[in-house]
FIMI-347312 format. One line per field, with one value per atom (N, C-alpha, C, O): residue number from 0; x, y, z; atom name; chain. Coordinates in nm, 4 decimals, decimal comma. Layout:
num <- (NUM|...)
u <- (X|...)
v <- (Y|...)
w <- (Z|...)
atome <- (CA|...)
chaine <- (A|...)
END
This chain:
num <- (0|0|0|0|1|1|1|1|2|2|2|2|3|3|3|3|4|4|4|4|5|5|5|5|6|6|6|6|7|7|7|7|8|8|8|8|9|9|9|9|10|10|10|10|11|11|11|11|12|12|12|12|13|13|13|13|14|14|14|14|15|15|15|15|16|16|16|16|17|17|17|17|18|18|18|18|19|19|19|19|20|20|20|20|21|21|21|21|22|22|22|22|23|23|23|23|24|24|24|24|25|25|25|25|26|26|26|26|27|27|27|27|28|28|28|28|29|29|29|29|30|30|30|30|31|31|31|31|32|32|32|32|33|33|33|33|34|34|34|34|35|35|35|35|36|36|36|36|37|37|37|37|38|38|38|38|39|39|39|39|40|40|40|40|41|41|41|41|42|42|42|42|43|43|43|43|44|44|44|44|45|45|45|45|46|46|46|46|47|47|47|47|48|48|48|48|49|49|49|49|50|50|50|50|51|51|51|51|52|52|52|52|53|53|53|53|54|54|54|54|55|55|55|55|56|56|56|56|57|57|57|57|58|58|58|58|59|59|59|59|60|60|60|60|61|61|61|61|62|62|62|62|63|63|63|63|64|64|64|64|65|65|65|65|66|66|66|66|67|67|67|67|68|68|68|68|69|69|69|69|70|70|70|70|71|71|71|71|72|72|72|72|73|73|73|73|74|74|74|74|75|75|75|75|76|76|76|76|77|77|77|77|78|78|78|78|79|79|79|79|80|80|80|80|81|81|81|81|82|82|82|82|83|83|83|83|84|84|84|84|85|85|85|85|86|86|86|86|87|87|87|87|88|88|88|88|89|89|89|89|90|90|90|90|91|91|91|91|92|92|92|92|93|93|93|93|94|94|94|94|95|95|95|95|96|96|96|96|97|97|97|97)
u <- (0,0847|0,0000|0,0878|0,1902|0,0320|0,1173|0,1012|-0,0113|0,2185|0,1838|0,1274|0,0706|0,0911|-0,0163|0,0186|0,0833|-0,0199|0,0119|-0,0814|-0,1152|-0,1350|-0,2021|-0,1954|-0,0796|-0,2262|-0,2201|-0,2690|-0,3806|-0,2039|-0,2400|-0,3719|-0,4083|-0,4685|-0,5934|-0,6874|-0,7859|-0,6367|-0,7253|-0,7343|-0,8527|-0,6466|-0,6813|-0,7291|-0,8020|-0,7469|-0,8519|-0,9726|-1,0587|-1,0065|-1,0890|-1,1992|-1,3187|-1,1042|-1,1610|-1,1814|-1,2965|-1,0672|-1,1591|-1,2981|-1,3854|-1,2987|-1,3980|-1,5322|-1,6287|-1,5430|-1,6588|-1,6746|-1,7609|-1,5825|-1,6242|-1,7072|-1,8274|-1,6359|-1,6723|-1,8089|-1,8804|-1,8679|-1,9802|-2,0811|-2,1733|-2,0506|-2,1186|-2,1298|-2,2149|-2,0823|-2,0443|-2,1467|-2,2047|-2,1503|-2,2288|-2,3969|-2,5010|-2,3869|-2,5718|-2,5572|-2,6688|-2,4577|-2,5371|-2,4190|-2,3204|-2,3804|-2,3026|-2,2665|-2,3469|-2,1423|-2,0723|-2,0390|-1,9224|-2,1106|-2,1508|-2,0027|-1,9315|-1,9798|-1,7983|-1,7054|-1,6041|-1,7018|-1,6322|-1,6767|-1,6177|-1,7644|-1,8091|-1,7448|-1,6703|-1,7391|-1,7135|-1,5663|-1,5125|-1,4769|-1,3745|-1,3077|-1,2090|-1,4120|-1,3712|-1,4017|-1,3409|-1,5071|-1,5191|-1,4564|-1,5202|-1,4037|-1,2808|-1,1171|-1,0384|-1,1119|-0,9951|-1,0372|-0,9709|-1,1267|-1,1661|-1,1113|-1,0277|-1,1924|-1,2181|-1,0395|-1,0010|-0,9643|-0,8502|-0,7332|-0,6310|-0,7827|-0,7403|-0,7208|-0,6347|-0,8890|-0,9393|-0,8416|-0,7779|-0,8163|-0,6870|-0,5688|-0,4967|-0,5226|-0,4240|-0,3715|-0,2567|-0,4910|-0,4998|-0,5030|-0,4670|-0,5466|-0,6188|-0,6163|-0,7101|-0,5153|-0,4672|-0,5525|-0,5735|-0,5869|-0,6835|-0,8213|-0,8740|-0,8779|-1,0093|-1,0815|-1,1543|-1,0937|-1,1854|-1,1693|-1,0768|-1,2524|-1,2005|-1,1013|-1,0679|-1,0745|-1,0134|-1,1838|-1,2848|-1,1370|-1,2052|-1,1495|-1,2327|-1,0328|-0,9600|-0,7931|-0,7391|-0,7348|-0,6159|-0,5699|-0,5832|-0,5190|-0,4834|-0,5053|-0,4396|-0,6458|-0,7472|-0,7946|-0,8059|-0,8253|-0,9320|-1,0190|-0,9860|-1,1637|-1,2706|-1,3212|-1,3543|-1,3217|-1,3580|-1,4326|-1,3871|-1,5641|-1,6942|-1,6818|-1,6451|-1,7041|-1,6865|-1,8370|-1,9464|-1,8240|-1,9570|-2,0622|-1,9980|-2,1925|-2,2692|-2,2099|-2,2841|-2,1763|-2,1358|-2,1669|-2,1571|-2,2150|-2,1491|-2,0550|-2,0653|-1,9422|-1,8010|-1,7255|-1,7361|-1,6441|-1,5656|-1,3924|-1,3880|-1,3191|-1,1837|-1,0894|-1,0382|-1,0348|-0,9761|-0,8556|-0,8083|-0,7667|-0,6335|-0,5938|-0,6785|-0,4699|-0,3247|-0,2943|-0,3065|-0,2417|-0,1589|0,0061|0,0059|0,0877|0,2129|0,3014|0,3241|0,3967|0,5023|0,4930|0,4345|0,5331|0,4821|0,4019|0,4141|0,3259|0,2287|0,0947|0,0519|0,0299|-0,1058|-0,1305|-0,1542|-0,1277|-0,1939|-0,2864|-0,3593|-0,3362|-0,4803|-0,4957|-0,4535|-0,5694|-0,5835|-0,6686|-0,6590|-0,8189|-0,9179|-1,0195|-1,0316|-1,0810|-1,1800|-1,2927|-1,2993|-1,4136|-1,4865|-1,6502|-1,6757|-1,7405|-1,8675|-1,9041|-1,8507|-1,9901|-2,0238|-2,0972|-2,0908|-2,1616|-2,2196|-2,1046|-2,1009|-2,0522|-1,9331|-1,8852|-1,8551|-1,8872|-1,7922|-1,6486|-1,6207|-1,5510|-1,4654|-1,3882|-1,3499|-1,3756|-1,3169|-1,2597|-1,1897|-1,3602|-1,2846|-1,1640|-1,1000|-1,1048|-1,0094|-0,9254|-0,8035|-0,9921|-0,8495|-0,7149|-0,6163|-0,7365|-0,6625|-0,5438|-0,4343|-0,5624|-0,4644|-0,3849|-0,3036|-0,3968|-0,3647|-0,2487|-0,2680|-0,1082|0,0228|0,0140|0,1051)
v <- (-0,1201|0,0000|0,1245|0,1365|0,2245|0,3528|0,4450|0,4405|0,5470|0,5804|0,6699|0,6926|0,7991|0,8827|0,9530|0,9012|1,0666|1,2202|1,3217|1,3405|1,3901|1,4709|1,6054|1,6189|1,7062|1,8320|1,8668|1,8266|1,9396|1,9633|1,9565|1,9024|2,0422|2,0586|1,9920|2,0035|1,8612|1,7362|1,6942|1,6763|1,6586|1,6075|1,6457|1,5635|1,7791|1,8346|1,8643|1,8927|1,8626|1,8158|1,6776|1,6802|1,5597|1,5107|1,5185|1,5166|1,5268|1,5429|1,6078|1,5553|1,7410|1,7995|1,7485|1,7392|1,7070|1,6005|1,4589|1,3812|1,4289|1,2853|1,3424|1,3183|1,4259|1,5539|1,5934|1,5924|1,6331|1,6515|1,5524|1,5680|1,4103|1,3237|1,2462|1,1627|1,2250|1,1936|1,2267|1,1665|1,3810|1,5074|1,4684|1,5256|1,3788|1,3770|1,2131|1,1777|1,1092|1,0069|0,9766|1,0175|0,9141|0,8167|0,6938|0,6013|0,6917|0,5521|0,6384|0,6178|0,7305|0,7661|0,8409|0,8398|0,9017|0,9527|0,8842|0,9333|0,7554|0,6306|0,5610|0,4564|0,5860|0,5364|0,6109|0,5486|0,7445|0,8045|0,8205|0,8533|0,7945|0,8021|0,6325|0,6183|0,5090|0,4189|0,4213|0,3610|0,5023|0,4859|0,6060|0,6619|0,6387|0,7904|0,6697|0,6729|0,5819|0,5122|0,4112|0,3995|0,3547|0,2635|0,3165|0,2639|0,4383|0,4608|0,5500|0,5809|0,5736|0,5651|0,4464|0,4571|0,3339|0,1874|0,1599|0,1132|0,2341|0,2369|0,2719|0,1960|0,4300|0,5214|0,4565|0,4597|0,4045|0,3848|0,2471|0,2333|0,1371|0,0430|0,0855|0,0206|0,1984|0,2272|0,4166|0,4961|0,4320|0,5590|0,6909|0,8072|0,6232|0,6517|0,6622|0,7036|0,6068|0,5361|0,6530|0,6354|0,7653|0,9035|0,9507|0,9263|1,0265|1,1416|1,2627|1,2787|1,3294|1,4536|1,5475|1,5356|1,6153|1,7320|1,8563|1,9385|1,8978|2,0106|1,9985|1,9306|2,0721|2,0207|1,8618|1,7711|1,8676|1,7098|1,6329|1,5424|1,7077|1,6671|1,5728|1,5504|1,5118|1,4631|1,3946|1,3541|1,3956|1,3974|1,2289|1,1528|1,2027|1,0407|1,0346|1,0539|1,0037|1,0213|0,9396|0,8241|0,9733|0,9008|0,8042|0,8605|0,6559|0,5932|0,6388|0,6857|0,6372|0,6589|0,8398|0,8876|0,8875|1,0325|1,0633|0,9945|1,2174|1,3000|1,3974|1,4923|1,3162|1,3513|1,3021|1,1908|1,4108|1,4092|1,3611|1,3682|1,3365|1,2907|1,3918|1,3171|1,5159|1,5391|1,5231|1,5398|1,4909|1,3991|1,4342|1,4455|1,4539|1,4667|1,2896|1,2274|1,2553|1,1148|1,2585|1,3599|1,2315|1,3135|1,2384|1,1892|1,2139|1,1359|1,0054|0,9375|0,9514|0,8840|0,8387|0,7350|0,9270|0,9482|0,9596|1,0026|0,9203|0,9808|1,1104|1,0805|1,2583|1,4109|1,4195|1,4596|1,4019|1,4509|1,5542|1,5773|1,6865|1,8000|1,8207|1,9387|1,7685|1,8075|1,6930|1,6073|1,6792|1,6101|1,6528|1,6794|1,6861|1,7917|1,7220|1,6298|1,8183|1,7697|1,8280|1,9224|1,7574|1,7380|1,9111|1,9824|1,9306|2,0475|2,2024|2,3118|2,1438|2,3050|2,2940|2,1979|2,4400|2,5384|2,4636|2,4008|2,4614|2,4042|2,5506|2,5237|2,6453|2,7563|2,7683|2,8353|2,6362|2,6246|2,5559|2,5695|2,4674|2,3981|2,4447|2,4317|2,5136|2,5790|2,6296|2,6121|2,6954|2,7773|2,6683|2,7149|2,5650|2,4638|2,4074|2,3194|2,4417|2,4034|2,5106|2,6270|2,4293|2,5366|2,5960|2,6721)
w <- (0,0000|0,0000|0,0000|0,0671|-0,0902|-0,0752|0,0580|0,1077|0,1381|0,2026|0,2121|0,1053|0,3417|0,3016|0,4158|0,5068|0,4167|0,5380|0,5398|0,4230|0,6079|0,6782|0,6583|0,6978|0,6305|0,6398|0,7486|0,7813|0,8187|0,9737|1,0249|1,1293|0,9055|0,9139|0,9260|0,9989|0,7957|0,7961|0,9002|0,9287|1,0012|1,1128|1,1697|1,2253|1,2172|1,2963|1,2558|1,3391|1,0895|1,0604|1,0962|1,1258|1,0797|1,1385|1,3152|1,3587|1,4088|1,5091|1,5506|1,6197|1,4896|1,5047|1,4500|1,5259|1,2882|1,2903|1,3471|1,3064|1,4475|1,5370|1,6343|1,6448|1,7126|1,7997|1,7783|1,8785|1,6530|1,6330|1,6614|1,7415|1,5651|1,5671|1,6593|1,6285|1,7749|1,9096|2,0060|2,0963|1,9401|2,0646|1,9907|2,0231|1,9069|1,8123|1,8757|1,9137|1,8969|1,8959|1,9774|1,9160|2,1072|2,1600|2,0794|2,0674|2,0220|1,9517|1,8110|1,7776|1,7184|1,5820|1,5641|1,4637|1,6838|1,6305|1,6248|1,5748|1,6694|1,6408|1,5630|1,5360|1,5169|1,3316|1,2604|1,1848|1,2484|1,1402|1,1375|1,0317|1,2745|1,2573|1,1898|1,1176|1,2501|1,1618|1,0115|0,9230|1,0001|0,8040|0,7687|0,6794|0,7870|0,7218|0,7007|0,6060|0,8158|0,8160|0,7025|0,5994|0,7227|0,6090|0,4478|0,3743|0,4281|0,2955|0,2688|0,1561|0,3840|0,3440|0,3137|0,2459|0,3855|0,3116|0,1346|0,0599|0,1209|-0,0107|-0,0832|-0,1563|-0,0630|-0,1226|-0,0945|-0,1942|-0,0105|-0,0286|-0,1096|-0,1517|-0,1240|-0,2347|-0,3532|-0,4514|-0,3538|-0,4950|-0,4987|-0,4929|-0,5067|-0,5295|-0,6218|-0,5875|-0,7415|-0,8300|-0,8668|-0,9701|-0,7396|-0,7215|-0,7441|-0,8419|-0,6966|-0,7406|-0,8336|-0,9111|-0,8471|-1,0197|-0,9468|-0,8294|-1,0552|-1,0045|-1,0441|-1,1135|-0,9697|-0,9601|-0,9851|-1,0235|-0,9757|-1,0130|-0,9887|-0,9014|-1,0769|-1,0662|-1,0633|-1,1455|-0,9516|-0,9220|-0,8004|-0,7490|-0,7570|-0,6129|-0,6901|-0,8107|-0,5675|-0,5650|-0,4509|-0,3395|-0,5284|-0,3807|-0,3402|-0,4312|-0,2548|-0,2182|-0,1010|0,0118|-0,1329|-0,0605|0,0525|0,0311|0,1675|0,2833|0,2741|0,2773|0,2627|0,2619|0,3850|0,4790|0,4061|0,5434|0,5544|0,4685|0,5750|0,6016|0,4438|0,3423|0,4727|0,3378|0,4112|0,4889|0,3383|0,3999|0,2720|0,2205|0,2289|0,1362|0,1990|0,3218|0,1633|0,1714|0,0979|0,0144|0,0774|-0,0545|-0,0520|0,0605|-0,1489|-0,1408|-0,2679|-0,3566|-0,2902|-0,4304|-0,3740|-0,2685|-0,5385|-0,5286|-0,5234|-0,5932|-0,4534|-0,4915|-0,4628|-0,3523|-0,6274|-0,5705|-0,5407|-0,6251|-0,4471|-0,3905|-0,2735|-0,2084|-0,2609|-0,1328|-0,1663|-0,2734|-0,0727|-0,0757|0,0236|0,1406|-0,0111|0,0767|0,1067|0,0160|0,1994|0,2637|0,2960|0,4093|0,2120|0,2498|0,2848|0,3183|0,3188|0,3981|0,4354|0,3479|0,5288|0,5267|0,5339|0,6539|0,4799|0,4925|0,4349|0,3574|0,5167|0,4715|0,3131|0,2549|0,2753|0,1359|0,1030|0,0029|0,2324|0,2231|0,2019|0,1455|0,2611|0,2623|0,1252|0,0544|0,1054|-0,0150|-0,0204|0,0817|-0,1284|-0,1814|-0,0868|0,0271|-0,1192|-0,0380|0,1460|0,2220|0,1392|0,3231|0,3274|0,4317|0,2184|0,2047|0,1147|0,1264|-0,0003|-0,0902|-0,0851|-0,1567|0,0160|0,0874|0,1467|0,1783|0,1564|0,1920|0,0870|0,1154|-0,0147|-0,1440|-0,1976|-0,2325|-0,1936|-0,2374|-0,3251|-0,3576)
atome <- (N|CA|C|O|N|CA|C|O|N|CA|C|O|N|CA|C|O|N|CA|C|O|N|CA|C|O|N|CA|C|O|N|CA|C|O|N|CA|C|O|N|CA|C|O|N|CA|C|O|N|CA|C|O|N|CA|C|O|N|CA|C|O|N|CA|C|O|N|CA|C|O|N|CA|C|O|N|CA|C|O|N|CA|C|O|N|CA|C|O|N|CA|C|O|N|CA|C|O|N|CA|C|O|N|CA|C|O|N|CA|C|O|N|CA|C|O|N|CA|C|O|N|CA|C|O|N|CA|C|O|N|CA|C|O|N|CA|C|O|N|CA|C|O|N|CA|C|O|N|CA|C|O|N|CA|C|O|N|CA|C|O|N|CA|C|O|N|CA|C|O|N|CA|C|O|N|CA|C|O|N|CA|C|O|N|CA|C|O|N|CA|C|O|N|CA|C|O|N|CA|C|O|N|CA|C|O|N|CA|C|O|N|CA|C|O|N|CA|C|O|N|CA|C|O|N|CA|C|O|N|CA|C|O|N|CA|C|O|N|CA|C|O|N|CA|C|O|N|CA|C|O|N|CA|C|O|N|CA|C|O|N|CA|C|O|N|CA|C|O|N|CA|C|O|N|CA|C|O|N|CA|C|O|N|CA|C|O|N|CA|C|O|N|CA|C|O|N|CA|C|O|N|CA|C|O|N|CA|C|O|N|CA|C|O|N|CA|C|O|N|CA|C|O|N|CA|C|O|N|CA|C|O|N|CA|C|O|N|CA|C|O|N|CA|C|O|N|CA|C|O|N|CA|C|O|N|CA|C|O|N|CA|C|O|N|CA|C|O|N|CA|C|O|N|CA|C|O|N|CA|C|O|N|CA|C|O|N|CA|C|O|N|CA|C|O|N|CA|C|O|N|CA|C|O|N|CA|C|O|N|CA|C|O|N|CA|C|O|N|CA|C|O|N|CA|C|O|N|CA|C|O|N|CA|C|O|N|CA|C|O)
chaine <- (A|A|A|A|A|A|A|A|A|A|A|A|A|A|A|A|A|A|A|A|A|A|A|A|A|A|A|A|A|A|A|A|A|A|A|A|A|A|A|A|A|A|A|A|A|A|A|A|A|A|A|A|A|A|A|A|A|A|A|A|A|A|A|A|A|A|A|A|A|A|A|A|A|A|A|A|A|A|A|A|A|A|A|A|A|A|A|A|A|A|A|A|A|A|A|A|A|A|A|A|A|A|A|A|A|A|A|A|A|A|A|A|A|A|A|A|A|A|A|A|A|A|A|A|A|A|A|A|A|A|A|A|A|A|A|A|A|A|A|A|A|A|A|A|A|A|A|A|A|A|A|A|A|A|A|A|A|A|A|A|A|A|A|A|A|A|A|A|A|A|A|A|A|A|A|A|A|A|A|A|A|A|A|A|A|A|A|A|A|A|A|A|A|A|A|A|A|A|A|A|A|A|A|A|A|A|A|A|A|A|A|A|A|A|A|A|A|A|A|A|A|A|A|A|A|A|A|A|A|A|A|A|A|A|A|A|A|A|A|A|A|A|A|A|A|A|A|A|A|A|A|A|A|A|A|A|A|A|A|A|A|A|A|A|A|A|A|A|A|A|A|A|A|A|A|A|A|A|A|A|A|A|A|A|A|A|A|A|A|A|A|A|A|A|A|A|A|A|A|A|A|A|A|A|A|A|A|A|A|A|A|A|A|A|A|A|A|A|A|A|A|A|A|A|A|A|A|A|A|A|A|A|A|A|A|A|A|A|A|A|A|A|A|A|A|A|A|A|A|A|A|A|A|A|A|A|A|A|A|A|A|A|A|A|A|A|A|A|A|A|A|A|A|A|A|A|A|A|A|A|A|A|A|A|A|A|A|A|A|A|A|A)
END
């Protein structure tokens, strides 16, 4: 499997939507933090598995959540630059983008 790294943000991205989903259902933020890990298995089997969407993002739908993944293949890595709900503007994450 290829490896893969974090943009500071993503991660607190995700804490904050476990955090959320946690505070709506006891157990549901430990779902979503296991299907974010899951569907990064995915990526990292399968590097290519999403479309691009711009540039050389791309978006990978968190199954059960609308929760996006967005990720560069670079190099040899997989970048995780945001994890973000389906609902938010592309503009909350751009900005993370060199």
């Amino acid at each position: 499997m290829i490896p893969y790294s974090f943009h500071p943000l993503a991660e607190r991205d995700i804490r904050e939507a476990a955090h959320f989903f946690e505070s709506r259902s006891p157990g549901l933020g430990k779902q979503f933090r296991l299907t974010v890990d899951a569907a990064i298995t995915v990526l990292r089997q399968f590097p290519e598995v999403a479309q691009v969407e711009r540039d050389n993002l791309r978006c990978m739908r968190v199954p059960r959540f609308k929760y996006n993944v967005v990720y560069a293949v670079e190099a040899s890595e997989i970048y995780i630059y945001a994890v973000v709900s389906q609902w938010r503007r592309p503009e909350i994450w751009l900005d993370r983008i060199p």
